[in-house]
N, C-alpha and C positions, 0 to 999 in steps of 0.2 A: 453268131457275131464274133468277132476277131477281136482281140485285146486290145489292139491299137482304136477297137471303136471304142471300146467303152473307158477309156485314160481320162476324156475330159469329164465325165460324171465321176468319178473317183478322186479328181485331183481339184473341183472345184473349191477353193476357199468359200468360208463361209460369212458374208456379211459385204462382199463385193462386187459392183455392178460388171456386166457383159464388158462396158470401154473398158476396164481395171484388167479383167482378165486378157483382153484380146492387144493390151498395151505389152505385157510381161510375157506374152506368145505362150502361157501356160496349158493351155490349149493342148499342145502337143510335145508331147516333152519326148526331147532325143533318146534314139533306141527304140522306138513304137512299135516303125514296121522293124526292128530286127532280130535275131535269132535269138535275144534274150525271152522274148516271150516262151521260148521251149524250155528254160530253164523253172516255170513257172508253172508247168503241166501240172503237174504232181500237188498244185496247195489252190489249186484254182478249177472251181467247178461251173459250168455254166450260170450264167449270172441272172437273174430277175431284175425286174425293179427293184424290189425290196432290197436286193443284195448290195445294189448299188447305190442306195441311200444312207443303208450301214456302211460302207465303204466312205462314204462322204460325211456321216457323223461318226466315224473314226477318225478323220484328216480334222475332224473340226476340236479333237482332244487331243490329238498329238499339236496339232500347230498352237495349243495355247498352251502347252509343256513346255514345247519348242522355243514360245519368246521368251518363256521364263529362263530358260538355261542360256538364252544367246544374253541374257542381264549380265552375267556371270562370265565374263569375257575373262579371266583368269582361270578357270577350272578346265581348261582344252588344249592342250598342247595346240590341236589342228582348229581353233576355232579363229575366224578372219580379224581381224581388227577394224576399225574404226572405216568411216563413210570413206572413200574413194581409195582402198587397199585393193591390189588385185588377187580375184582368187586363188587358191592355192592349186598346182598343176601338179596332177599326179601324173606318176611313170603307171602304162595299161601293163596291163598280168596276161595272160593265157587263156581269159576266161574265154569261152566261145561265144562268136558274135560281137566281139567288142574292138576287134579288126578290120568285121568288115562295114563299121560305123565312118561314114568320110566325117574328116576332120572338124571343118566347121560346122557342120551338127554340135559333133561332142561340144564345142568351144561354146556355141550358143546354149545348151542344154546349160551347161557348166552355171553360164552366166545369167539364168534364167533362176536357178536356184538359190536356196540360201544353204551355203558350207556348215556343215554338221559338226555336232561340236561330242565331245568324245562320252562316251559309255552311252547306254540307255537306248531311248529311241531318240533315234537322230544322230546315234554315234560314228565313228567313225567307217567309211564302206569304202569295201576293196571290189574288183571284176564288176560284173555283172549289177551289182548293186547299186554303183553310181549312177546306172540310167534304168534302172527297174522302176516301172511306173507301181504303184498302190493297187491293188486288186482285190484285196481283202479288210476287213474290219478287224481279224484274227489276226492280221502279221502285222508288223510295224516297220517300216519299210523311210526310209529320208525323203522326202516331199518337200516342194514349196512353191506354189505356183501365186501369184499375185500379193499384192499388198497385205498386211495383217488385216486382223477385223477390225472393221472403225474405218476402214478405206484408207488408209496412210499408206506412203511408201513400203517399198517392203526391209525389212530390218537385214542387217550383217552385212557383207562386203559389197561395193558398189563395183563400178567396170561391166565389161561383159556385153551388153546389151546398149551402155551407154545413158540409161534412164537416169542418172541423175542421184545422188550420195542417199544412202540410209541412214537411219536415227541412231546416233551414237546409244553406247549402253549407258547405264545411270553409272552415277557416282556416287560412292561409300558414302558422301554426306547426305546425298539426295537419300539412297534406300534409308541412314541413321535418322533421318529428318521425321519421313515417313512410318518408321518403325514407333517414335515415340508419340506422334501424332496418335497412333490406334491402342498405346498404353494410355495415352490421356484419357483419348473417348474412352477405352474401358473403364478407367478408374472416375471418368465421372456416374456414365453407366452403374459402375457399382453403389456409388453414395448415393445415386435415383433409388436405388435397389433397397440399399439398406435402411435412407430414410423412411420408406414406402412402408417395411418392415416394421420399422421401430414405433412410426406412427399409427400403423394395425395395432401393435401389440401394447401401447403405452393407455393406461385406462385412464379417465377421469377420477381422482381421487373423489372421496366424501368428503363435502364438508365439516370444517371443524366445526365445533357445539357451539351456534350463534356465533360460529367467526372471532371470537375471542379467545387469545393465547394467555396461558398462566404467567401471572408476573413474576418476578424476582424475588428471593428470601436474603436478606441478608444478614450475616452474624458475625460473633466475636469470633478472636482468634480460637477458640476448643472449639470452633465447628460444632457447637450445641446451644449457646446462646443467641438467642434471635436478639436482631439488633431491628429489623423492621422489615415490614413485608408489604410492598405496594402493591397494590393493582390496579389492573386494567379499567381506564372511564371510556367507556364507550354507550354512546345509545343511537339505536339503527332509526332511522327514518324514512317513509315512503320516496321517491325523485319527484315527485309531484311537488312536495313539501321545500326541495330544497328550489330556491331562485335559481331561473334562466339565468341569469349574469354570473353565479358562481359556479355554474357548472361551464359557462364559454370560458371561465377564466380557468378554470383547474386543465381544461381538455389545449388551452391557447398556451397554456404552461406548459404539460408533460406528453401531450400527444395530439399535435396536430391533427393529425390522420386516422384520429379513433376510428371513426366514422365508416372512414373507407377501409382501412386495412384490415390482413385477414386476422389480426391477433397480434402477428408477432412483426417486428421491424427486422429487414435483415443484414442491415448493413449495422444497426446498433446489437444486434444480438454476433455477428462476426465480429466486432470490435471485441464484445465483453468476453466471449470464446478464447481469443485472440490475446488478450491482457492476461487470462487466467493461466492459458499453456505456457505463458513466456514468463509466468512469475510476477508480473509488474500489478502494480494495485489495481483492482477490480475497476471498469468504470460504467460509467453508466450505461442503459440501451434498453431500457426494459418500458415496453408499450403499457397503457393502462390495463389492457388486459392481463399479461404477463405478471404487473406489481397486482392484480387483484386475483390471480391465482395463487401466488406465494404467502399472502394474507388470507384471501377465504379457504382454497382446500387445503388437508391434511396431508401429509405425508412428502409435498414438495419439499422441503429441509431448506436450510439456509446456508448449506456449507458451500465455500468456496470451490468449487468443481466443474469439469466440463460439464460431466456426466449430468449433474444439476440443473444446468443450465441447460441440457439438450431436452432434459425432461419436461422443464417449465414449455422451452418452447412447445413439444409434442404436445403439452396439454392446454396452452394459450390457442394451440391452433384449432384443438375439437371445440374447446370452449367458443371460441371466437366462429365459429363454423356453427355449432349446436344451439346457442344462449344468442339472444338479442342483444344488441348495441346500450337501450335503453337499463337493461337488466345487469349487466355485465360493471354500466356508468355508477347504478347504484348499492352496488355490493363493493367498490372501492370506495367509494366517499364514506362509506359507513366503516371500513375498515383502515383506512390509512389513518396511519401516525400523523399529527399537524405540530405535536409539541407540545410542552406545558401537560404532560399525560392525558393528552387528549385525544383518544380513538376515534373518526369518524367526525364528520362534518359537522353533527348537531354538538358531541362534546368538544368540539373547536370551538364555537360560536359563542358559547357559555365560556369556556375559560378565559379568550383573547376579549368578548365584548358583552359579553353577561347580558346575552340575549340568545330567543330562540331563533334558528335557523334561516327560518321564513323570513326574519326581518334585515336579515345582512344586506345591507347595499353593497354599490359594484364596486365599490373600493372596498369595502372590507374582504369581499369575498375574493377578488384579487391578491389581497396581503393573505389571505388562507392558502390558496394557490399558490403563492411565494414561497410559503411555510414548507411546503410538504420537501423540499429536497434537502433543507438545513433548517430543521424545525427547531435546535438549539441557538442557532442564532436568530431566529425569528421570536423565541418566548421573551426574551427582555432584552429590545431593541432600542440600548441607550448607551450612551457613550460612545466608543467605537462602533458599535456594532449598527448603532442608528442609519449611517450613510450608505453600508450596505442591505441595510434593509430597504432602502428605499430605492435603492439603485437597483435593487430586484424586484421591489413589487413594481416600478413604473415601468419592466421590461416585460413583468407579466401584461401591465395594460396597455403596451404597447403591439403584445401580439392580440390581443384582441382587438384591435382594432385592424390589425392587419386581417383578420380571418372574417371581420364585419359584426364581432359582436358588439361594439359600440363605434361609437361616430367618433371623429376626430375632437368636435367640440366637444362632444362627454368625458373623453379622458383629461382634455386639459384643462375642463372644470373639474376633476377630481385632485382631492386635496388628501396626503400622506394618512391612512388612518390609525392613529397612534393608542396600539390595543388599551386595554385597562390594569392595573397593577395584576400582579400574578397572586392568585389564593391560593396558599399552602396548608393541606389537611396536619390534623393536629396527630396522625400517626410521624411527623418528621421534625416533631416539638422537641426542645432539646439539643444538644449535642446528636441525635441521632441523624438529622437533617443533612447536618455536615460531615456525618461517619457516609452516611448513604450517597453523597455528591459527589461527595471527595474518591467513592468507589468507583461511581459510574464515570468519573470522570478520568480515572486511569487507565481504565478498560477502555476506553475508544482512543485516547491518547496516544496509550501505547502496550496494547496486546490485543487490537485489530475486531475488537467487537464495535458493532452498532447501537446506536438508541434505540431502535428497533426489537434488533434480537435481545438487548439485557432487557426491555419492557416486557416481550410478549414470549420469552423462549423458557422460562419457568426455570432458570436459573439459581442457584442455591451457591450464595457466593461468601465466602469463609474473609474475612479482612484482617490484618494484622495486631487488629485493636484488643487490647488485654483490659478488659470493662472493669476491671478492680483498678486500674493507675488510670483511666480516663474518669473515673469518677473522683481518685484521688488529686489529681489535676484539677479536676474543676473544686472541688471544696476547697483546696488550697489558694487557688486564683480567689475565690467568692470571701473567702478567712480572712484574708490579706489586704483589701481593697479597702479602703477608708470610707466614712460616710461621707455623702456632700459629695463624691467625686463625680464630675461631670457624665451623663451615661453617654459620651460625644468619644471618651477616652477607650480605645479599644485596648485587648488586652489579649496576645496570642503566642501558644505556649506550644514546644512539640518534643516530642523521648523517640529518638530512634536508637534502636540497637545496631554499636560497630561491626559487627562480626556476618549480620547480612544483614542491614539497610531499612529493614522492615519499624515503620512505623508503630511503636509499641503504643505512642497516647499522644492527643495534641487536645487542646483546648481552641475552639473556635470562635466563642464570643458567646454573649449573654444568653441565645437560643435563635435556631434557625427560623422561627417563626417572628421573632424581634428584627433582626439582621442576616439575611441570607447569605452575608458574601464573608466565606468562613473569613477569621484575623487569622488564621496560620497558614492557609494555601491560597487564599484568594489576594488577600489586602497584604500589601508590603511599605516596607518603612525605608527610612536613609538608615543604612547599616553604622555608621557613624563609627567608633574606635574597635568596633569587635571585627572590622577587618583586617586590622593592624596584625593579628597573626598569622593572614595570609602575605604581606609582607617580608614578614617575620622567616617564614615556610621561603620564601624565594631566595632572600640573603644566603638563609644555612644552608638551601642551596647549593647556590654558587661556590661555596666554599665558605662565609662567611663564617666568623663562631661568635660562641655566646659571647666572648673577650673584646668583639669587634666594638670599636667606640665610634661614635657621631656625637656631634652637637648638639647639643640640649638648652643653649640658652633662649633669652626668647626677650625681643619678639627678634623674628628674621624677616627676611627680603627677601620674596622668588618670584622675579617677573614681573617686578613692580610692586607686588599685594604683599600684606604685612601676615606675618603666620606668628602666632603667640601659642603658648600653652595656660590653661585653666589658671586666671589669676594673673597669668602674665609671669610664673614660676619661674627661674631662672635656674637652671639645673649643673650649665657648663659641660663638660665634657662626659658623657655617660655611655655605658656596655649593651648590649642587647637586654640583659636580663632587668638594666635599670627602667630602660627605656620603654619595656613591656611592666614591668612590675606598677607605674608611674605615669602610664599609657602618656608620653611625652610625645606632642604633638611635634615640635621642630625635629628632635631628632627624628622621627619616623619619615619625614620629609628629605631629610637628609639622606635618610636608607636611600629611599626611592629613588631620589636621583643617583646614589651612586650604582644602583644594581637596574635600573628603566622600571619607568611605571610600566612600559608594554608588556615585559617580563611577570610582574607581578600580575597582569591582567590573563596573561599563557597559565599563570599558577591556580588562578582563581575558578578558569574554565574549567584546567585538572581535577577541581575542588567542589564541580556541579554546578558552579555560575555560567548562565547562560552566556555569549559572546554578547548578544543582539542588548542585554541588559548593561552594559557597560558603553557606552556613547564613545565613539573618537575625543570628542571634547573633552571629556572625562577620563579617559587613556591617560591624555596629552597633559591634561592637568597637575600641577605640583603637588595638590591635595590630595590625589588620589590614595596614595596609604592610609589616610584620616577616615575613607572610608562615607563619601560622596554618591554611591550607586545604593536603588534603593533593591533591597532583597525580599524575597518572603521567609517567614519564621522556619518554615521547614527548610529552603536552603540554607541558612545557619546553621541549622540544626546537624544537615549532612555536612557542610566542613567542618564542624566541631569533630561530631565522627570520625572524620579521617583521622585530625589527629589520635582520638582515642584508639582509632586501628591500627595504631603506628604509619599511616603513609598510604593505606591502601581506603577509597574513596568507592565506596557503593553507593548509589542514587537512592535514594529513599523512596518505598515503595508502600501499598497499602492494602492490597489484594495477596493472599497467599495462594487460594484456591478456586476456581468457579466448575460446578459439577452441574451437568446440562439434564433434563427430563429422563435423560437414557442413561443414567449414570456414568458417563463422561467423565472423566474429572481433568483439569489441566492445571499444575501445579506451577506458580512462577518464583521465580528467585533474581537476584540481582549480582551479573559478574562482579568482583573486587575489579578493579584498578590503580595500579600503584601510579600514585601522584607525589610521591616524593621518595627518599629511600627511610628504613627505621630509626635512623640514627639520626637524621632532620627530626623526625615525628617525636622522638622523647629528648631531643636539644628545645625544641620548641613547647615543647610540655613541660619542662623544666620552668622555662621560662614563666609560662603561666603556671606552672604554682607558684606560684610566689607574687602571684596577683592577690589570690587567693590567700595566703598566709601573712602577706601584709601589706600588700596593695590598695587597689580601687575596689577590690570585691571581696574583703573581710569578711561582707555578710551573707556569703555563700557555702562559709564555713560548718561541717555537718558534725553532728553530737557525736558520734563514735570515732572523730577524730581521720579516720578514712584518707588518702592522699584526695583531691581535687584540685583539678585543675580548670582553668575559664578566662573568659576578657569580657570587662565591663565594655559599654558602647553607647554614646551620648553626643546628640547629634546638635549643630550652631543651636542655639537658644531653645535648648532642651525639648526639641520639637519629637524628638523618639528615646528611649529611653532599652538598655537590654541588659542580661546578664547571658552569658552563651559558658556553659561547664560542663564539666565530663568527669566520669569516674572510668576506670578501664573495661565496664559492662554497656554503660550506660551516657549519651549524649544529649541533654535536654538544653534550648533554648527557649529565654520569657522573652517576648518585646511587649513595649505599650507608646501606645502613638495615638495622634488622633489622625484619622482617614483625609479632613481638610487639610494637614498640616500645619495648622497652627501650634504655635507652642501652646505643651504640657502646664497643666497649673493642678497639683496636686494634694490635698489639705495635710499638710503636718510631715508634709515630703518635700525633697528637690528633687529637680529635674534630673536628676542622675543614677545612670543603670545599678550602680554598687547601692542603692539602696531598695525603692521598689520591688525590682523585678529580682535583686540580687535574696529579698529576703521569701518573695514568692518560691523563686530554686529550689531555695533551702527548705522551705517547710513541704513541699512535693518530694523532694527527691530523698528529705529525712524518712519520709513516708514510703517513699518507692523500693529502696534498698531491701526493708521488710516484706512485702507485698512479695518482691521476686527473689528473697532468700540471698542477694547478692551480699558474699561475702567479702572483706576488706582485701585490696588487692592493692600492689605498689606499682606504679610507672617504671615502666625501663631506667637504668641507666644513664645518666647527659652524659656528654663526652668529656665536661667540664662543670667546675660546679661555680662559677663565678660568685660574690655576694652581689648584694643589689646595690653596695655601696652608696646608697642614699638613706637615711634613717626615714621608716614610716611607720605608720600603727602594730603595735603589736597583734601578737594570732589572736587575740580574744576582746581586738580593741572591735565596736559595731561600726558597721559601715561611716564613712565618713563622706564619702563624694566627692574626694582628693583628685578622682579625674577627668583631665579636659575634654570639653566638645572633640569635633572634629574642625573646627577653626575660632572662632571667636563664642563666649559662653560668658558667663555673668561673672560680673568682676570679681563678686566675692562668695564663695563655695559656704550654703547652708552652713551652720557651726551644730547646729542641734539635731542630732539625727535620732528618728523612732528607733523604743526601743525596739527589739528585734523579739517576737511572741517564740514563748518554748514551744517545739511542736508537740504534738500528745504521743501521749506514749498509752503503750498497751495495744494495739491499735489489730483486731486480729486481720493474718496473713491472706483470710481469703473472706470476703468482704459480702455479704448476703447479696443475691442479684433480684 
């Protein structure tokens, strides 16, 4: 058989019909019959079938090499360009046989093929080899007879034959398009991979010992006195035990989809992922299963992490996979937090309704289900917190009824179920009630822990409370207190230290088992004249000095309202130092206006007063230097501080250390901030001593003679009553108020801070000096030393109650003042615990 027979088995394309090939004449490609076949003796042996199959699945791997290089329509000097370019026409060489080729052959051969593109196979051919047909599997030889595979046109230069334009090559965006298209699929490919992985290798933990976490230890500042140690109420009961309606409401509450899903949510668990990478606060997303593995098994941890969270899910999803629906329902209810230290459904039941389990109707067990996401705002749902409580439980019973656990008319016969007072065990009798609240409650506050983790994470939490002056505080408050005094009259007392912020001792009230809501962090009063020296702080300031004079007489006119001072005292033209010394209502009003109350409201936030606590109305108001916004005893307590820090204002804190089961420990402290500069802080200290040495607050005065300084603070009709003082260690303020607001009625006392509270100070703080070794130390420098240019009691004269409310006060100022008790002496330094 001759070469020219066997071209068309060699040159057949693979994957195109007889019409394809007999359209493109590839059939017979020019040069067949001519003397190039002699050039081809020497690499070509007679041929079989077989050989010519090989030959045909070599044409079928060069021609898909081939489209790939004609993509690449830049890499060829000689390669065609785009649909209807005409071939490129070479000059013929000397090859033999390629002469005596008539012309329109070549021209059709030409046009029949597709132009080669340079190096490799398919590169560029000179003589002989532009019309050498394929005859081997072993050589690689320029081919292209028919359309590509898939039947399309055929690719590279059109013309020739006249069949009609080929398919452009791609473009840098298309192949860019496509290249990241198959980095996508890989990299989803790999997260299939490595979830598949993770979730092989991630074990079910063991559960922890009856599913109950170690509680909290809490103690004094030496981190060796136990201050009280709660624990965990939890008691497990069968799901049989608990009512169908409280289990539709807990699952119509936090997981719709128990039911059906496989464990874990994935659009709440990408969210929570999601918040964590990027910093932002954790939020929620965790299916019932997921919150009943982080509470039943061991070892899922509770720290903020991806890693954490990937883990719960791998273990929500064996769980949720291996453990029944029914099983999985009731090792959550027996483990979730509801509030009020109650583990589990049946100690829920008991503490909110002082019944067992079995008997909760569909409203209570709805307010349970309420509970579980803000179980602190759920334990004593009064006051403010009331409207949202119920604004959440009717949202719980409104998805029940969306999911068909109750009918329409059932839910709008049910009526708010308003739990039962809260029972407080007698390990939080005392002040310890309110050392332990007042902890937990700065820890979620503001260093990012949970009720949860400080319940159940065996915590061992160190507080800044020095149990020798909190015990001296309270004897001293208990000393001081008259018989017959109403027990309506609260009485709340706080010592932080300048130098960092830490809450050294606060007095709470009678016992947390009496009155839970401490008087020094919880309950606040109208601050009434002791804010007069943040006033004070703004003038000097501005520039003002202690020489600066205002108005003192009285009464005056601001915006219609009549402003008098205590008695209606008529003073005339008075200094800073008088006007403090003398706490003179008009002048202070005078300050005000001439430096802005907003001003003084900018000084006060510097000072630890919240914005939100000071009203526009209030801003706005003439009175506002009188001291019109109510505070809590510890924020006095921190601007007193500042001044004793010279200017620089630390937040008062209560927590020094929390060390976790693993010994952990994380230490906190409070940055300084300068709110004023030093030379304001002792012009303005100046000032108040001499409150102190012969003002409104004589009886603040301390036996070893010691500088002190303070501002009494006495609110319209002696409805609060304070003394707020410092020594350069040391900043305690008393207030006493009643919680109604009614005015003060006190036996054998007036309404006024320079007496009560001023003589409470004095016997705590005579006490305190001793207890922490603090030795006599002097204030800065004033920049000036003004007199007070007004005659008042001498240093040794007892309190008198010479100074005014904060607007109108009883016409005529007690004349008979208690005497003032010596404190004891001997008293030793460290106090038996």
């Amino acid at each position: 058989m001759s070469d020219s027979e066997k071209v068309p088995e060699g040159t057949e394309p693979a994957g195109t019909g007889e019409a394809d090939r007999d359209d493109t004449e590839a059939g017979t490609p020019a040069g067949a019959d001519g003397p190039a076949t002699t050039t081809l003796a020497t690499d070509t042996a007679p041929e079989t079938e077989e050989s010519a199959q090989d030959a045909e699945t070599a044409q079928d791997a060069e021609f898909t090499h081939e489209r790939d290089i004609s993509q690449n329509d830049d890499k060829s000097p000689g390669a065609t360009g785009g649909a209807g370019d005409e071939p490129e026409t070479r000059e013929p060489d000397n090859a033999p046989g390629e002469s005596e080729m008539p012309a329109d052959e070549a021209v059709e051969a030409k046009a029949a093929a597709e132009p080669p593109a340079s190096g490799g196979v398919g590169g560029p051919a000179t003589g002989d080899t532009k019309t050498m047909p394929a005859v081997s599997s072993k050589r690689s030889v320029p081919k292209r007879a028919g359309p590509p595979p898939g039947g399309g046109p055929p690719r590279g230069g059109g013309g020739g034959g006249g069949k009609g334009p080929g398919k452009p090559p791609r473009s840098r965006r298309a192949r860019l398009l496509r290249r990241t298209l198959f980095a996508l699929l890989g990299f989803i490919g790999f997260c299939v991979v490595a979830f598949g992985i993770a979730y092989l290798f991630t074990p079910v933990p063991s559960p922890q010992e009856q599913a109950v976490a170690q509680g909290p230890i809490f103690y004094y500042s030496d981190g060796k006195t136990q201050i009280a140690k709660t624990g965990v109420n939890r008691d497990a009961v069968k799901l049989d035990r608990i009512p169908e309606s409280t289990r539709d409401a807990v699952i119509a509450a936090e997981n719709r989809s128990f039911y059906d899903d496989p464990g874990v949510s994935v659009q709440g668990t990408t969210r929570a992922v999601w918040s964590t990478v990027t910093g932002k606060q954790l939020q929620g997303g965790s299916t019932i299963t997921q919150q009943m593995v982080r509470n039943y098994y061991g070892g899922i941890g509770k720290e903020r992490s991806v890693t954490r969270k990937l883990k719960e899910v791998m273990v929500s999803l064996k769980v949720g996979r291996e453990k029944d629906k029914d099983w999985i329902l009731e090792q959550y209810l027996n483990t979730i937090f509801f509030g009020r230290d109650a583990y589990g459904v049946q100690a829920a039941a008991h503490a909110y309704y002082d019944k067992d389990v079995s008997q909760l109707t569909a409203a209570e067990g709805a307010y349970l289900a309420a509970a579980i996401q803000q179980p602190s705002n759920f334990a004593d749902p009064s006051g403010g917190q009331r409207a949202h409580a119920e604004q959440r439980w009717r949202a719980v019973v409104n998805n029940m009824v969306r999911d068909g656990a109750v009918s329409s008319a059932e839910a709008a016969s049910m009526k708010f179920p308003v739990p039962g007072k809260q029972k407080i065990t007698d390990v939080l009798k005392g002040q310890k009630g309110y050392m332990v609240n007042v902890a937990k409650k700065e820890l979620t506050e503001r260093r990012g822990y949970s009720e949860d983790e400080i319940n159940r994470s065996g915590l061992k939490i160190t507080t800044t409370f020095d149990k020798r002056l909190m015990d001296s505080l309270k004897r001293s408050v208990a000393q001081n207190e008259p018989d017959g005094m109403s027990k309506k009259i609260r009485t709340g007392a706080v010592s932080v230290d300048p130098s960092t912020g830490q809450v050294l001792a606060f007095y709470g009230g009678r016992g947390y088992l009496e009155e839970a809501l401490s008087s020094a962090f919880g309950d606040w009063a109208q601050a009434g004249s002791g804010f007069k020296p943040i006033a004070l702080a703004t003038a000097l300031d501005q520039g003002k000095s202690l020489a600066t004079t205002y108005d003192g007489s009285s009464p005056q006119y601001f915006a219609g309202s009549d402003i008098h001072n205590d008695s209606n005292e008529n003073f005339g033209m008075v200094n800073l130092v008088t006007a403090t010394e003398h706490s003179i209502n008009t002048a202070y009003v005078n300050l005000g206006q001439d430096v802005g109350t907003e001003k003084i409201a900018e000084m006060a936030e510097k000072m630890g007063i919240p914005a939100s606590q000071m009203k526009p109305a209030q801003r706005n108001a003439a009175t506002f230097p009188l001291g019109i916004v109510s505070l809590h005893p510890v924020q006095q307590a921190g601007v007193y501080s500042t001044f004793a820090s010279e200017g620089t204002h630390r937040t008062p804190f209560v927590v020094k250390s929390v060390t976790d089961n693993e010994n952990n420990k994380r230490t906190f402290t409070e940055k300084g901030d300068r709110a004023f500069s030093k030379q304001t802080a002792r012009d303005a200290t100046y000032a108040m001593q001499k409150v102190v040495q012969g003002g409104t607050g004589t009886g603040a005065q301390l036996p070893d003679g010691r500088d002190v300084a303070g501002k009494t603070g006495t609110t319209d009709k002696g409805r609060a009553i304070w003394f707020n003082g410092f020594i350069p260690q040391m900043a305690t303020s008393v207030a006493m108020f009643r919680s109604d607001g009614k005015p003060l009625n006190i036996p054998g006392y007036g309404a006024y801070g320079g007496q009560l509270p001023a003589q409470v100070w004095r016997s705590y703080m005579s006490d305190a000096v001793n207890i922490m070794n603090y030795e006599p130390e002097s204030f800065g420098s004033p920049s000036m030393t003004p007199g007070g240019g007004w005659g008042g009691p001498t240093r040794n004269t007892p309190p008198d109650g010479s100074e005014g409310p904060g607007s109108s006060g009883p016409a005529t100022p007690p004349t008979d003042s208690p005497e003032i008790p010596t404190p004891p002496t001997g008293l030793p330094t460290n106090l038996p615990t």
